[in-house]
KEBATOR-178555 format. One record per residue (C-alpha): x, y, z; residue in three letters. Coordinates in steps of 0.1 Angstrom, whole numbers, padded with zeros to 4 digits, always signed. Each point is the difference from the previous one (the first is absolute). Example, Ala and Ser with C-alpha at 12.3 -4.5 7.8 and 13.67 -1.06 7.14 Angstrom:
2
+0123-0045+0078ala
+0014+0034-0007ser
# end
This chain:
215
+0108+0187-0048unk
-0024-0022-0015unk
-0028-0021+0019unk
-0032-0014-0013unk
-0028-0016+0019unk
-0024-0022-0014unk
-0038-0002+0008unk
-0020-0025+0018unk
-0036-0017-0002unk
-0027+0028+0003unk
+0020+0016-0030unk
-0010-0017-0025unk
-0027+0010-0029unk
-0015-0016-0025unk
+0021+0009-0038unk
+0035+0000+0022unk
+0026-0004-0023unk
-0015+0006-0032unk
+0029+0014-0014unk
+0023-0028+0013unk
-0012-0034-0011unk
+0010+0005-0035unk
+0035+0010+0009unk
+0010-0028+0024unk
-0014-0036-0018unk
+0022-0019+0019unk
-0007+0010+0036unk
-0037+0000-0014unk
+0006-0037-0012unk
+0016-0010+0029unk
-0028+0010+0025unk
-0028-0012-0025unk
+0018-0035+0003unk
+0008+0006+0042unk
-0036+0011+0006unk
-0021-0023-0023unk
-0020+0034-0014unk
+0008+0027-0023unk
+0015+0031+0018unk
-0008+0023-0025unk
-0034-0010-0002unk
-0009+0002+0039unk
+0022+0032+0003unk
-0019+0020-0026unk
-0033-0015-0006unk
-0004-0020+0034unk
-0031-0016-0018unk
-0004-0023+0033unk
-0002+0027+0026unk
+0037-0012+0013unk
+0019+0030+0001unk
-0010+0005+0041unk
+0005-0037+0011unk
+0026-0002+0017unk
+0018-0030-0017unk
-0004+0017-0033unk
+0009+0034+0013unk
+0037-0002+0009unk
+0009-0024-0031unk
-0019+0026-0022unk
+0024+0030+0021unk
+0029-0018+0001unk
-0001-0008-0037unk
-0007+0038-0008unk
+0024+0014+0026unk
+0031-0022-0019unk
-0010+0015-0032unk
-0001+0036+0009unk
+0036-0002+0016unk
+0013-0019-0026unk
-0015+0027-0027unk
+0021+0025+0020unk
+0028-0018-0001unk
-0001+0000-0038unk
-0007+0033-0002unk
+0034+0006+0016unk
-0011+0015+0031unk
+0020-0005+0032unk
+0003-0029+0017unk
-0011+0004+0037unk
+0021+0001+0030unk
-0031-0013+0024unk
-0031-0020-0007unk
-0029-0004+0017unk
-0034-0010-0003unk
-0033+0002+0020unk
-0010-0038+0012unk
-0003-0021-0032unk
+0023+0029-0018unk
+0024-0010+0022unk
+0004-0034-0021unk
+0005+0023-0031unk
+0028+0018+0020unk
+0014-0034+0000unk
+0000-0007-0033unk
+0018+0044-0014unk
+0028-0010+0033unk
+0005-0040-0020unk
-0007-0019+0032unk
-0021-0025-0029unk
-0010+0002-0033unk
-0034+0007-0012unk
-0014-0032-0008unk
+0014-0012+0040unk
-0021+0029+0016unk
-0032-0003-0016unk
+0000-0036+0011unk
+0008+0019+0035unk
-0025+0019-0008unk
-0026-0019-0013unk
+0004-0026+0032unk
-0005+0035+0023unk
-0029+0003-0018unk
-0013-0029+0003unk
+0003-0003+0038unk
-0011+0033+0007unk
-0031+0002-0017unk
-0014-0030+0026unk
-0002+0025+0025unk
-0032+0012-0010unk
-0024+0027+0023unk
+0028+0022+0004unk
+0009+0039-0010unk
+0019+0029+0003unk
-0002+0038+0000unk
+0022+0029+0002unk
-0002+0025+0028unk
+0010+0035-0008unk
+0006+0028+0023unk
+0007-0016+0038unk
+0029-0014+0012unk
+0007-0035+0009unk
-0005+0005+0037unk
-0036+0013-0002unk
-0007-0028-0025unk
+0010-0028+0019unk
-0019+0022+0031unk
-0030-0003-0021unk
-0001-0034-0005unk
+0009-0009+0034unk
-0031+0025+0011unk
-0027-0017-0022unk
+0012-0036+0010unk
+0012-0007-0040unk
+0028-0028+0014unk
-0003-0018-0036unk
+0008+0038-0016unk
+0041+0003-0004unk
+0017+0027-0016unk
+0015-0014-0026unk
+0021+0026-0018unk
+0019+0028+0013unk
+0003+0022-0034unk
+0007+0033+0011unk
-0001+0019+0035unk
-0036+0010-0011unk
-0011-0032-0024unk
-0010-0031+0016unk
-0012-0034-0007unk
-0031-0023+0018unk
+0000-0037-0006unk
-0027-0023+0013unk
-0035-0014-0008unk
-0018+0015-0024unk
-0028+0010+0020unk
+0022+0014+0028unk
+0018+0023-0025unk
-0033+0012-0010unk
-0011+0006+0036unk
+0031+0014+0000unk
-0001+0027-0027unk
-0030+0018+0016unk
+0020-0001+0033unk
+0030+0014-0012unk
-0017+0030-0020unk
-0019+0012+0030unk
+0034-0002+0021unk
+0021+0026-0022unk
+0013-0022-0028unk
-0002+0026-0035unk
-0007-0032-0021unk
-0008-0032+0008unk
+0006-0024-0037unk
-0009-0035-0003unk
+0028-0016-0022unk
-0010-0024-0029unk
+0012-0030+0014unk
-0017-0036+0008unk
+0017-0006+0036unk
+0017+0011+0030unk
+0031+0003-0011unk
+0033+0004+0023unk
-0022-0013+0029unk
-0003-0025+0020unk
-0026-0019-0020unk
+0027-0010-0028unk
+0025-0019+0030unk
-0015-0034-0023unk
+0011+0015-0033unk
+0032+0010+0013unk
+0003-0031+0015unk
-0006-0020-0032unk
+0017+0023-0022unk
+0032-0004+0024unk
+0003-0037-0010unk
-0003+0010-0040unk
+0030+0025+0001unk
+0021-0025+0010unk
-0001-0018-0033unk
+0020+0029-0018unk
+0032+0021+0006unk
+0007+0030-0002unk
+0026+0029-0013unk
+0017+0022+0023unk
-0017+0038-0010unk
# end
């Protein structure tokens, strides 16, 4: 049984998809013409400094994410009984299970984007090595009430969402308190927190212009 999960923002690199562009010039030209920029251009050169914005992020993952599960797919490997994906991979789940076509969820994606990235003064890290209980202890302990776990990865990996400057606070607290690692994620908010209830909000209103495929 076959399953493949797709990444999601933090993940991405400048050069992603190198060997990809060249393969797929239709899903290239359809997100050059979705987006309003080249693709291949911010994916492997990122001569802006884009790559880690968030609304350039997940079109630039999404984009890449299609490509290496169609390459597979031509390459006759087999086609996966699950999909899943980390938060924005969860989109390219979407598209390998047919719920929408490409072009339809990189507008999806591109509007998530969007939204997202006006939550600025937010961050994230990864807390390795104590369980959810004694995290959430932690943060009760140290009076972090705008700290939420965010992600529960594993029985040992964690998530923190919040202000920036409280997950930095944050880090030192959770190293002295047992955690093996302590990881600051490469993101530009606090994701799967309360602080995006506006872009959810917003973003609730925008699905509802387009239908969807049963998986």
């Amino acid at each position: 049984m076959t399953a493949y999960i797709f990444p999601g923002q933090g993940s991405q690199s400048k050069g992603m998809g190198k060997d990809l562009f060249s393969q797929f010039p239709d899903i290239v030209s359809q997100a050059n013409e979705i987006l309003g920029y080249s693709i291949t251009e911010l994916c492997l050169d990122d001569p802006h400094n884009q790559l880690n914005s968030t609304q350039y992020t997940q079109p630039a993952l999404y984009t890449v994410n299609a490509m290496h599960y169609l390459k597979k797919k031509e390459e006759g490997k087999p086609s996966p009984k699950f999909v899943a994906g980390h938060s924005l991979g969860e989109y390219s789940a979407l598209f390998a299970a047919n719920v929408f076509d490409f072009a339809t969820g990189l507008k999806l994606v591109k509007k998530r984007g969007e939204l997202m990235s006006q939550a600025q003064g937010g961050g994230m890290a990864a807390i390795i090595g104590l369980p959810a209980e004694k995290i959430q202890k932690v943060l009760n302990e140290h009076d972090l009430k705008e700290v939420v776990i965010a992600n529960y990865n594993t029985h040992s990996q964690f998530v923190i969402s919040g202000k920036k400057r409280d997950v930095s606070k944050a880090q030192t607290i959770f190293e002295e308190s047992g955690a093996s690692l302590v990881v600051p994620l490469n993101v530009s908010g606090a994701f799967h927190s309360p602080f995006m209830s506006s872009a959810q909000k917003e973003f609730e209103i925008f699905v509802k212009n387009f239908k969807f495929s049963s998986p």
